[in-house]
VEXDREN-2710 file (C-alpha; in Angstrom, 1 decimal):
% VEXDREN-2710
k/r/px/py/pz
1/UNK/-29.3/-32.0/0.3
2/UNK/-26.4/-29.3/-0.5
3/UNK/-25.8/-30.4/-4.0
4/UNK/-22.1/-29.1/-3.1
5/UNK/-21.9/-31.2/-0.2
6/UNK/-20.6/-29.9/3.4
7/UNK/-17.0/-28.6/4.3
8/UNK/-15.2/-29.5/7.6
9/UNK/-13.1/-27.0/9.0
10/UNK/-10.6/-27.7/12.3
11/UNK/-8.7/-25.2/14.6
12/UNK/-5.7/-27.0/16.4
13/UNK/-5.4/-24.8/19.1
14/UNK/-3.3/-25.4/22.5
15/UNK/-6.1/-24.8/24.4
16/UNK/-8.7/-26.9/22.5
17/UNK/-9.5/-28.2/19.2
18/UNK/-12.6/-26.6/17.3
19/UNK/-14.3/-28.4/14.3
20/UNK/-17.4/-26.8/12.3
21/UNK/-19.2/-28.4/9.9
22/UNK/-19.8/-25.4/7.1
23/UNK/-22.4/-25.5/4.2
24/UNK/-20.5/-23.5/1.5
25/UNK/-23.9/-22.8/-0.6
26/UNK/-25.0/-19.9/2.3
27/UNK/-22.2/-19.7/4.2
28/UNK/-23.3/-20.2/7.5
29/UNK/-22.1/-23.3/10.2
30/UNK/-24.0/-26.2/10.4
31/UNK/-22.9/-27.8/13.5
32/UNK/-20.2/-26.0/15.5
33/UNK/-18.6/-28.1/18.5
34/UNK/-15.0/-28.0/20.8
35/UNK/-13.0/-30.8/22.3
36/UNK/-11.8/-30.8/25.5
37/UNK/-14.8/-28.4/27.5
38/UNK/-11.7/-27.9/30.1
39/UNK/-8.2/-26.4/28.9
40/UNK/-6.1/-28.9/27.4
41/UNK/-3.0/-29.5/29.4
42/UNK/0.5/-28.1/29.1
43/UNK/3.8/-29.4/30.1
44/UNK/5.7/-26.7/31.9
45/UNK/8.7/-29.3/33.5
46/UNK/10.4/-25.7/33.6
47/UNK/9.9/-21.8/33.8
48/UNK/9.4/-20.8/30.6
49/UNK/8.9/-24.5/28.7
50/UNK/5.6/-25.5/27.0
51/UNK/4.7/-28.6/25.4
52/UNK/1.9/-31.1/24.7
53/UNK/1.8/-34.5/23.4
54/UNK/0.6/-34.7/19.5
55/UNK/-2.0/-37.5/20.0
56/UNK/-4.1/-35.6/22.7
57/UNK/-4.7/-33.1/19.8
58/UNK/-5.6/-35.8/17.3
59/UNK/-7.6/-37.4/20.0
60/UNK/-9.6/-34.3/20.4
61/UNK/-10.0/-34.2/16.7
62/UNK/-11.9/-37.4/16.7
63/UNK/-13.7/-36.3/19.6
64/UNK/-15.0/-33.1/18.2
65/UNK/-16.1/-34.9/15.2
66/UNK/-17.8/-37.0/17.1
67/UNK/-19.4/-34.3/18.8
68/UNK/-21.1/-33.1/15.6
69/UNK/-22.3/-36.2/14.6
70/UNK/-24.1/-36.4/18.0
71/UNK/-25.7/-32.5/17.2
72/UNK/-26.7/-34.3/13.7
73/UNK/-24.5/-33.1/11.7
74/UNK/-24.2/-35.1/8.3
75/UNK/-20.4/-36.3/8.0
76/UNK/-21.1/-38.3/4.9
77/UNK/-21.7/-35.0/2.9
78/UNK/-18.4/-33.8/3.5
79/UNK/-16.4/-33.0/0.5
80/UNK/-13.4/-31.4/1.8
81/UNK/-11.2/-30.5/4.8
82/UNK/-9.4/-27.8/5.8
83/UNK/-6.8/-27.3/9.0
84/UNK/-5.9/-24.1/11.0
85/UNK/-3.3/-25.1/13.6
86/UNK/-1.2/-23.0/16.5
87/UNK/1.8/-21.7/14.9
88/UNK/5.9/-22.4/15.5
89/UNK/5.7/-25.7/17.1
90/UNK/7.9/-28.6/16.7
91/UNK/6.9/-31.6/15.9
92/UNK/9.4/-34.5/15.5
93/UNK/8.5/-38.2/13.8
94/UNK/11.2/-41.1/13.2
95/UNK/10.8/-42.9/10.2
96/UNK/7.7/-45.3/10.9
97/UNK/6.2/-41.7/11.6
98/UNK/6.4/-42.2/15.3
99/UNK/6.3/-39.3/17.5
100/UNK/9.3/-39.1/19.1
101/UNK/9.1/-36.5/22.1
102/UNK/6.2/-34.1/23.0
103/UNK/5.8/-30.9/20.8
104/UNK/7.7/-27.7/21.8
105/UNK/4.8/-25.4/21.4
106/UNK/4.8/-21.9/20.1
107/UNK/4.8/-20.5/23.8
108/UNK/8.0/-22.0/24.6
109/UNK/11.0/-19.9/25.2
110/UNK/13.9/-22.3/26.1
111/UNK/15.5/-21.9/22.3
112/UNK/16.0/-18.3/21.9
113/UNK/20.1/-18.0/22.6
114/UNK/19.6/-20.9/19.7
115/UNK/18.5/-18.3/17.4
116/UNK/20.4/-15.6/18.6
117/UNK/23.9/-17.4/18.4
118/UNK/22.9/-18.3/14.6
119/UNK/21.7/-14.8/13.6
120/UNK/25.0/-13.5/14.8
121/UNK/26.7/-16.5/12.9
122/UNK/24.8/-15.8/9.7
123/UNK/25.2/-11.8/10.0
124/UNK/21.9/-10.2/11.0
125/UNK/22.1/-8.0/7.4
126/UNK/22.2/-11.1/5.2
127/UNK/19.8/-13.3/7.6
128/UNK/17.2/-10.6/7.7
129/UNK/17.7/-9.7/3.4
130/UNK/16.9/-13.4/2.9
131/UNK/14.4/-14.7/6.1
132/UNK/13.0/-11.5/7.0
133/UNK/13.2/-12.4/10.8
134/UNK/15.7/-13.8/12.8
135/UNK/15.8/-17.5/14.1
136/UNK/14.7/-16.3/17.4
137/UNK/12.6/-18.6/19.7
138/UNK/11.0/-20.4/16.2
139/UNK/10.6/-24.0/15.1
140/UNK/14.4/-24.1/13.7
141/UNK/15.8/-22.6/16.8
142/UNK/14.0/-25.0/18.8
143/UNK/15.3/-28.1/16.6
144/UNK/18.5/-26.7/17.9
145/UNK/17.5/-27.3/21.3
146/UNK/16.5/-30.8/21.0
147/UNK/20.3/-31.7/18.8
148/UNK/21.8/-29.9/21.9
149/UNK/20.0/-31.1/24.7
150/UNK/18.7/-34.7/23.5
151/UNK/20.7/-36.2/20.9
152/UNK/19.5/-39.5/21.0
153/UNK/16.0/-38.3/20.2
154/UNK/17.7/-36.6/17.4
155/UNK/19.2/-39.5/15.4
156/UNK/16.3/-40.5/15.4
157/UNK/14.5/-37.5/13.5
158/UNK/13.2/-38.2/10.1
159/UNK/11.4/-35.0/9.1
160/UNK/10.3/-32.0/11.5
161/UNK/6.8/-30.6/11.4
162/UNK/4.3/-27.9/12.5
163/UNK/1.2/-28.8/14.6
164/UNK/-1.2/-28.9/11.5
165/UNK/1.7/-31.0/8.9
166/UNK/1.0/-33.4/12.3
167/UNK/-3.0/-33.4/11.6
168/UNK/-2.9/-33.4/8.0
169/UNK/-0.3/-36.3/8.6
170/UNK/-2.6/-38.1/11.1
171/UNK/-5.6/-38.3/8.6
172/UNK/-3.7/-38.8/4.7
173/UNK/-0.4/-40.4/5.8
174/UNK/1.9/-38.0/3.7
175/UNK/4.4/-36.1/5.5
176/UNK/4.3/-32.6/3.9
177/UNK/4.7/-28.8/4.5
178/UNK/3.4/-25.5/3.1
179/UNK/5.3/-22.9/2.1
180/UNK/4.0/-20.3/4.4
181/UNK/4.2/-22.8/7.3
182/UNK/8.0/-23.1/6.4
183/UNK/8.2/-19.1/6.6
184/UNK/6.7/-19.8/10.1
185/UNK/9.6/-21.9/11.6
186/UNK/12.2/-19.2/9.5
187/UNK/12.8/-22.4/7.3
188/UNK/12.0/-20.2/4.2
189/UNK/14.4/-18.2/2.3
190/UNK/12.5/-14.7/0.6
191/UNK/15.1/-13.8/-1.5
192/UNK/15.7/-17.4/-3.0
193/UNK/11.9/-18.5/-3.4
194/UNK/13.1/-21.8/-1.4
195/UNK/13.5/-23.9/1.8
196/UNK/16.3/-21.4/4.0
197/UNK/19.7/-23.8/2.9
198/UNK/21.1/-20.5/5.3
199/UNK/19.8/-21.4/8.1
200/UNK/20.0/-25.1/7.9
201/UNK/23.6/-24.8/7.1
202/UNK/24.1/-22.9/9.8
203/UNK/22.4/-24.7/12.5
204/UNK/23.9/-27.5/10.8
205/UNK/20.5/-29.6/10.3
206/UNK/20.2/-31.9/7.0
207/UNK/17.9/-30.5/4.0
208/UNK/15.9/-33.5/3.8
209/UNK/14.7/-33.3/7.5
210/UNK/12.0/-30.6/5.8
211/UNK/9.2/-32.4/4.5
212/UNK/8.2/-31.9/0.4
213/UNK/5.8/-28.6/0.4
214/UNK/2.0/-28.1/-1.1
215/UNK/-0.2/-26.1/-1.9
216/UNK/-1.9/-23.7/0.9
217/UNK/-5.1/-24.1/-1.1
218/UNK/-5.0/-27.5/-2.8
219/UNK/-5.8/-31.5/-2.5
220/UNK/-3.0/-32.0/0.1
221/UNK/-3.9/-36.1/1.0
222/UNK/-6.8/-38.0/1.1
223/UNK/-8.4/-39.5/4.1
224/UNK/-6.8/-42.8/4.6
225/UNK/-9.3/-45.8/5.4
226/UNK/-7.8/-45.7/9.3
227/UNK/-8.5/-42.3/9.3
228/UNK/-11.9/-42.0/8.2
229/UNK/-13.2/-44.8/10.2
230/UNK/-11.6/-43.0/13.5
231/UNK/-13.4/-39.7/12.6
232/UNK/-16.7/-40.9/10.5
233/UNK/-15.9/-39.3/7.2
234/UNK/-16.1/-40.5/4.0
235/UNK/-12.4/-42.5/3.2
236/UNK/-10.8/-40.0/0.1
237/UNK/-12.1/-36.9/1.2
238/UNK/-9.4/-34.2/0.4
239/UNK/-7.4/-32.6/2.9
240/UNK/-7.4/-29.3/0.5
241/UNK/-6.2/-26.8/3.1
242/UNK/-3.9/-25.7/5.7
243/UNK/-2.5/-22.6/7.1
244/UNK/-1.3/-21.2/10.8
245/UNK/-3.8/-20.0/13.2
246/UNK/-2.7/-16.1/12.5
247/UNK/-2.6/-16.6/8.3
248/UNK/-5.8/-18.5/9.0
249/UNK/-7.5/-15.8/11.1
250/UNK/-6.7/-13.4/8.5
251/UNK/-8.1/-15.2/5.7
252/UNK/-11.6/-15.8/8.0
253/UNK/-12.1/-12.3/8.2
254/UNK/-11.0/-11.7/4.2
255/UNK/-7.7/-10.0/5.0
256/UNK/-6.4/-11.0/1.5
257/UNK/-5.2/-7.4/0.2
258/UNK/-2.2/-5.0/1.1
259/UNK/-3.6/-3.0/3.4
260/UNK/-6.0/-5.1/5.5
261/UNK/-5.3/-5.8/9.0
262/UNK/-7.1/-8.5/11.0
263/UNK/-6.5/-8.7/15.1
264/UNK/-7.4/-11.7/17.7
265/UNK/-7.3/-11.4/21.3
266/UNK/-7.3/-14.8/22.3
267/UNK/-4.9/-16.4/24.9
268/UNK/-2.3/-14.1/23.5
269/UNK/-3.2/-11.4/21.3
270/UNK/-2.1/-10.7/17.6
271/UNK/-2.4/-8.0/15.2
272/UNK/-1.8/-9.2/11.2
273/UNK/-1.3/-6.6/8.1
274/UNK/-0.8/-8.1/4.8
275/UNK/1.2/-6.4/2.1
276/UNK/3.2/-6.8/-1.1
277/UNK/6.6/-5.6/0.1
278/UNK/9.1/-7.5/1.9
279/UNK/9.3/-5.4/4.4
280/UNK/10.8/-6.3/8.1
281/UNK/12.0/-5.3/11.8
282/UNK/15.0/-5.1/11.8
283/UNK/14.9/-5.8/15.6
284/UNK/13.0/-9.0/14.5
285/UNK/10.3/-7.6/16.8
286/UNK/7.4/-8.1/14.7
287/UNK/7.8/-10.8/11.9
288/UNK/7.3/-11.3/8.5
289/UNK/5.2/-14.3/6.9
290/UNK/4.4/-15.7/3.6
291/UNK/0.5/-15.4/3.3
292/UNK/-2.2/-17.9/2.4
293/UNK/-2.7/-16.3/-1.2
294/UNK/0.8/-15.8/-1.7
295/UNK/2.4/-16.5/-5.0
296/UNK/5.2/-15.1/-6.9
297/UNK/3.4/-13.4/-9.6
298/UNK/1.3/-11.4/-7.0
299/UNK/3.5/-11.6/-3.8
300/UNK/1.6/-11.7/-0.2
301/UNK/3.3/-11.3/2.9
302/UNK/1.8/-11.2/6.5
303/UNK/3.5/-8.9/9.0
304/UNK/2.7/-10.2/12.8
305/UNK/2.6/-8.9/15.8
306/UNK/2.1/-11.4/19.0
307/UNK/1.7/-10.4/22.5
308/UNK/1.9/-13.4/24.6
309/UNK/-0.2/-11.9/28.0
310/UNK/-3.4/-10.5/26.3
311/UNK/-6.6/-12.8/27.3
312/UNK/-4.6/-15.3/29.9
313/UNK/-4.1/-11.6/31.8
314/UNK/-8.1/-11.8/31.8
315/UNK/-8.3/-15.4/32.5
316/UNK/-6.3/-14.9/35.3
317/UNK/-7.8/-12.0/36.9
318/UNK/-11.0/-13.9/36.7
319/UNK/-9.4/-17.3/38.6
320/UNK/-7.3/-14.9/41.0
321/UNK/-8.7/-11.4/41.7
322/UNK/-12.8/-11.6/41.1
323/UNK/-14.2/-13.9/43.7
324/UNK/-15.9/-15.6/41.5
325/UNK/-17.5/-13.5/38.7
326/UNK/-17.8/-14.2/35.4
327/UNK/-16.5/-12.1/32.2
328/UNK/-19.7/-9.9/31.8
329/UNK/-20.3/-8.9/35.2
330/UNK/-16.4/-7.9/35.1
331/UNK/-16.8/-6.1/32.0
332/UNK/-19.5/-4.0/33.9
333/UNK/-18.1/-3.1/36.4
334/UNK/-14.8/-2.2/34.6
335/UNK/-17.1/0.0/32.4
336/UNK/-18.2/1.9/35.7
337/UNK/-14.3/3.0/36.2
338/UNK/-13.3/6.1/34.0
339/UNK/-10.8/5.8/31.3
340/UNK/-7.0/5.8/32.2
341/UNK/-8.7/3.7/35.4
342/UNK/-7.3/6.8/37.8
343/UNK/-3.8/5.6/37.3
344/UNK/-3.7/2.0/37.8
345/UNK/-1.3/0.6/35.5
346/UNK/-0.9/-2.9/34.7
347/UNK/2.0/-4.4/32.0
348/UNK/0.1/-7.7/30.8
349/UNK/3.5/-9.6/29.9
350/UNK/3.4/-12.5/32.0
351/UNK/3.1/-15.7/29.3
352/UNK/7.0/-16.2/28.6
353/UNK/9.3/-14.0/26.5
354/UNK/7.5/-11.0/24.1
355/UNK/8.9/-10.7/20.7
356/UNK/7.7/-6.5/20.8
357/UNK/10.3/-6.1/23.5
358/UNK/13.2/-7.6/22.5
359/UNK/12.6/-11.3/23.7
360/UNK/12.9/-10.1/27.4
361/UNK/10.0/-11.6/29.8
362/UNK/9.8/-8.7/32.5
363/UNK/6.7/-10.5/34.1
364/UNK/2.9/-9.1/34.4
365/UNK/2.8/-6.1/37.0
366/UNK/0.8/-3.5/38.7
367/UNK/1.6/-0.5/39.1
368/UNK/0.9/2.6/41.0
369/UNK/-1.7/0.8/43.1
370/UNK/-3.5/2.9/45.7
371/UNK/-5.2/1.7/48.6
372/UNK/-7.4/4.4/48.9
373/UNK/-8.9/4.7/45.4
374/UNK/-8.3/1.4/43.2
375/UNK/-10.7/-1.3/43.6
376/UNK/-11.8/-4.9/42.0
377/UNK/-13.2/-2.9/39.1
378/UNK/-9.8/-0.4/38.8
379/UNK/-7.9/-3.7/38.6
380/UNK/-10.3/-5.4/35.8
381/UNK/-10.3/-2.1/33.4
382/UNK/-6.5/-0.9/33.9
383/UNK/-5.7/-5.0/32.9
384/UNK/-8.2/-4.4/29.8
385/UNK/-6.4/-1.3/29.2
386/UNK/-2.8/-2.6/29.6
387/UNK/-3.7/-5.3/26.7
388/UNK/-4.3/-2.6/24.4
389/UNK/-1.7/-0.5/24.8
390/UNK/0.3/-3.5/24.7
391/UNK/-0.8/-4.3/21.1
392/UNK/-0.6/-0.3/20.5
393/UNK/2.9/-0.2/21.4
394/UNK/3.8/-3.4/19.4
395/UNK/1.5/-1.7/15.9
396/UNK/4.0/1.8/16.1
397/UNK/6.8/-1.1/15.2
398/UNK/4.7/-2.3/12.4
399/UNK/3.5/1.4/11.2
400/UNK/7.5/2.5/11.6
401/UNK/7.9/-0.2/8.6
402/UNK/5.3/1.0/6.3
403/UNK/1.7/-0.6/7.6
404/UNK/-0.7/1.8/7.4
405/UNK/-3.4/0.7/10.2
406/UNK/-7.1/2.2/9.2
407/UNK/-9.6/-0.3/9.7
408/UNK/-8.9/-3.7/12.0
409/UNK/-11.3/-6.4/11.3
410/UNK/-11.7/-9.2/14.0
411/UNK/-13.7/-11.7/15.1
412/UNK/-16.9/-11.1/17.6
413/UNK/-15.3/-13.4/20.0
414/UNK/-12.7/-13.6/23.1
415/UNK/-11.5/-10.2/24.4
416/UNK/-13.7/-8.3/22.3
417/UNK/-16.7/-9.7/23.5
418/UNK/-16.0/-6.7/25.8
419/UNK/-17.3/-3.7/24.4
420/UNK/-14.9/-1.7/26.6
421/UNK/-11.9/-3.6/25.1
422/UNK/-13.4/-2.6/21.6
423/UNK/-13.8/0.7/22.4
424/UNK/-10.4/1.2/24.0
425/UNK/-8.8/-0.8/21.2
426/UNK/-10.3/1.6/18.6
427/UNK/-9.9/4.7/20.3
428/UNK/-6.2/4.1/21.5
429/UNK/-5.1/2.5/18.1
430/UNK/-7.1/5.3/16.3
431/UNK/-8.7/2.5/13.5
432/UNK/-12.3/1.6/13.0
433/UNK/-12.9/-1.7/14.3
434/UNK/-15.4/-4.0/12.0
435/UNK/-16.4/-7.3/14.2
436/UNK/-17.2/-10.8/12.1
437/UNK/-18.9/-13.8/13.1
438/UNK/-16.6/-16.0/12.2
439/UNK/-13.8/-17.8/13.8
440/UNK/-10.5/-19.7/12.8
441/UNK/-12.6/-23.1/12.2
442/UNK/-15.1/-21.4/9.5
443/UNK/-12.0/-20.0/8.2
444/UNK/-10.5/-23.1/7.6
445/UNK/-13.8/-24.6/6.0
446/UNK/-14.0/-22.0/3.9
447/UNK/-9.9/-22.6/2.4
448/UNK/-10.9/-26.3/2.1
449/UNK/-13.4/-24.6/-0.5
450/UNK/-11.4/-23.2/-2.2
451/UNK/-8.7/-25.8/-2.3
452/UNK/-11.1/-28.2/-3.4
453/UNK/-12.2/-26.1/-6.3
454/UNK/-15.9/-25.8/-4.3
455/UNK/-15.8/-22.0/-4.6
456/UNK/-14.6/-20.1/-7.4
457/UNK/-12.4/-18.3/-5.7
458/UNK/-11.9/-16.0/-2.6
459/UNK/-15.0/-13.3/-3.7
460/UNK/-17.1/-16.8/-3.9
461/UNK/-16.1/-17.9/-0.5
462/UNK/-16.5/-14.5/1.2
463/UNK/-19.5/-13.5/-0.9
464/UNK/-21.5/-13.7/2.6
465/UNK/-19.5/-12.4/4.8
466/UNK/-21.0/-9.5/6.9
467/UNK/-20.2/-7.2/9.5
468/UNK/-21.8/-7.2/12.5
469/UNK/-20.7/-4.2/14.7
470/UNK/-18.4/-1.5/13.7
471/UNK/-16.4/0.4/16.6
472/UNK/-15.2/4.1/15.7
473/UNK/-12.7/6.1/18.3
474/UNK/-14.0/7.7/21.3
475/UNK/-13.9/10.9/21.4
476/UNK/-15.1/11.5/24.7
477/UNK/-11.7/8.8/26.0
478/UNK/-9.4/9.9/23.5
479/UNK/-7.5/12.3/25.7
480/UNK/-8.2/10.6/28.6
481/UNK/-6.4/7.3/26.9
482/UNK/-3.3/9.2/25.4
483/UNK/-2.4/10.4/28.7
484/UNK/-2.4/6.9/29.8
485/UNK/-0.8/5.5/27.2
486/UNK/1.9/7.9/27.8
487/UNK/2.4/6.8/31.7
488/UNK/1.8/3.0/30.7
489/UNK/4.6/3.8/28.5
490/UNK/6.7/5.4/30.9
491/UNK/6.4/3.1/33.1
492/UNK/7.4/0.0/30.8
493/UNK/10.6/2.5/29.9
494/UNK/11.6/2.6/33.3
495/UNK/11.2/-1.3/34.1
496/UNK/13.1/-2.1/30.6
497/UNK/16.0/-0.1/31.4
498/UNK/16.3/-1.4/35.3
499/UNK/16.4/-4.8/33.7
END
């Protein structure tokens, strides 16, 4: 037996909830399992809306639990728990904690004239000085939404939460926030080290509707009795971690120091650099976070960069366009199509509005399509391509405000299971790609560690962590890709400014 017993790590996404069972002593997962096997559902009663009900993701919690149980994994060793969650959405809970409406989700793009009539209201010079980003299409903006649109659900409100202040809620019973999930929903004020009285003045929301804050990395709520007997844990086992899916990613990989950079390419595709400086778009294009391991003696701020269409625009050419074949055999024959895929270009922005460009949503295209040369496997690689220079086009905003971009460190999972995606990432974004086996669930684990005093610290917790495949810049595609990054460009020039 682990004489430091067994941490259980969760990943809330919006596609399915991940739970690993993680044995901090070698740093490897015991038992990793996922709840539902299909997508889980999302509300879409209009173009451009996304929700989901709270209690499917707790339910999926409990199932995925379950599931490692089943595998034989030992839940009465478990000593702590940690929770990564899908950032920006809203949670809303009367005062008997009672949901009140589904969760506007962070792919949801019904609140951004919310946002942008209050960032013109505050002045975008003093809202960007003191939140760093404007209101846009986050958590406060959508709050907005809901006073506007359903104020009977509003009276009702007695604190707002994130996805993961939901789970944490769901198995302690305390209502609370972190700071850097506050910084998340622009409900955090940089310059005054406290919850953004700005922009709830300006929306005109009530301080107290923000739940108390904890610690990132600390005993956060214990597992109430109801709790623990819906999930087989040990009642009293700490909650001792939390932290957004992006923070969380980073801190999987070990992305801790100014400088680092750590990239996903999962449903929507991210790029993260931390840093010391509070440094910002002023176009609010990419934003500006409060890390896991900030704190004020030795500031940490994560700059993020989302595109929304990265691996759905795989996900859909595999439902739509292959006939059938699965992600390897389209990999192949994407590989057998030379760089810059003779021309085909394909924009990948077709998951709601994209941050990089302005909050516009021009849609997921093709372009110059010919009849007599482009084929199935054109089609696959130019949509591989587009991702990247997608996320390349979004990292020159983040490089124009001081992140320097040498090595990228990622997980050996979604898109760059694809060796050409790696390759084209690396060689286009001219950085060393180091891949990780690890994933947001292990990352969470290994915070709950940490929170709970388990490990030492972050060298402790990471002390195992290796590298499993390094990608270095073509040489051989480096042209090749410039020239197509240059017409994909042009070509996402010419659509912006018909729009």
């Amino acid at each position: 037996m682990n004489k430091n017993g067994l941490l259980l790590g969760y990943d809330i996404g919006s596609s399915s909830i991940k739970a690993t069972l993680f044995d901090p002593e070698d740093g490897t997962a015991v038992v990793s399992t996922i709840s539902p096997a299909v997508e889980m559902p999302i509300i879409a009663k209009k173009p451009g809306w996304a929700e989901q009900e709270p209690r499917i993701w707790w339910e999926h919690v409990v199932k995925a639990t379950a599931r490692i149980k089943a595998a034989g994994g030992n839940l009465k060793e478990v000593k702590a728990i940690g929770i990564s969650y899908q950032m920006h959405g809203l949670v809303l809970v009367d005062k008997q904690l009672n949901v009140l409406r589904p969760s506007i989700i962070w792919c949801d793009s019904r609140a951004v004239t919310f946002g942008e009539k209050v960032f013109k209201k505050i002045g975008p010079e003093k809202c960007l000085s003191h939140m760093l980003n404007s209101p846009g299409n986050f958590t406060a903006s959508k709050l907005a939404w809901v006073r506007e649109n359903e104020p009977g659900i509003y009276k009702q409100i007695h604190k707002i939460m994130l996805p993961g202040d939901f789970i944490a809620m769901k198995m302690t019973g305390a209502v609370t926030t972190t700071v850097s999930g506050l910084s998340e929903g622009i409900l955090w004020d940089f310059s005054a080290q406290k919850p953004a009285s700005i922009i709830l003045d300006a929306f005109g929301f009530p301080p107290d509707i923000i739940p108390d804050t904890t610690g990132t990395f600390a005993v956060q709520g214990r597992l109430t009795k109801a709790a623990a007997e819906e999930m087989g844990v040990p009642s009293g086992t700490p909650v001792a971690y939390r932290a957004g899916d992006q923070p969380n990613n980073a801190l999987s990989l070990n992305v801790l120091t100014p400088g680092e950079i750590a990239a996903t390419a999962g449903t929507s595709g991210v790029i993260y650099g931390v840093g010391d400086t509070t440094n910002h778009d002023r176009q609010s294009r990419v934003n500006t976070f409060v890390h896991v391991n900030h704190s004020p003696a030795a500031p940490r701020y994560g700059t993020l960069l989302c595109i929304n269409g990265t691996g759905i625009l795989n996900s859909w050419m595999r439902q739509n366009v292959s006939g059938g074949l699965g992600y390897e055999q389209m990999n192949l024959m994407a590989e057998r199509v030379p760089a810059g895929s003779d021309g085909l270009v394909v924009l990948p922005f077709g998951n709601g509005i994209e941050r990089t460009l302005g909050n516009r949503n021009p849609g997921a295209s093709f372009h110059g399509l010919s009849f007599t040369t482009h084929t199935k496997a054109h089609m696959f690689r130019a949509a591989q391509e587009g991702i990247v220079f997608a996320l390349n086009y979004g990292l020159q905003i983040m490089r124009d405000i001081g992140l320097r971009v040498t090595i990228v460190r990622a997980g050996n999972a979604n898109m760059f299971l694809s060796p050409l995606f790696g390759s084209a990432f690396a060689t286009v974004t001219g950085a060393v790609v180091q891949l990780y086996s690890t994933d947001g669930a292990q990352g969470a684990a290994r915070g709950a560690g940490i929170g709970a005093g388990i490990y030492k610290g972050f060298d402790e917790a990471f002390s195992m962590l290796k590298t499993i495949r390094t990608i270095e810049p073509s040489k051989t595609d480096k042209d090749a890709y410039a020239k197509a990054y240059r017409k994909w460009t042009g070509v996402l020039s010419a659509l912006m400014n018909d729009g």
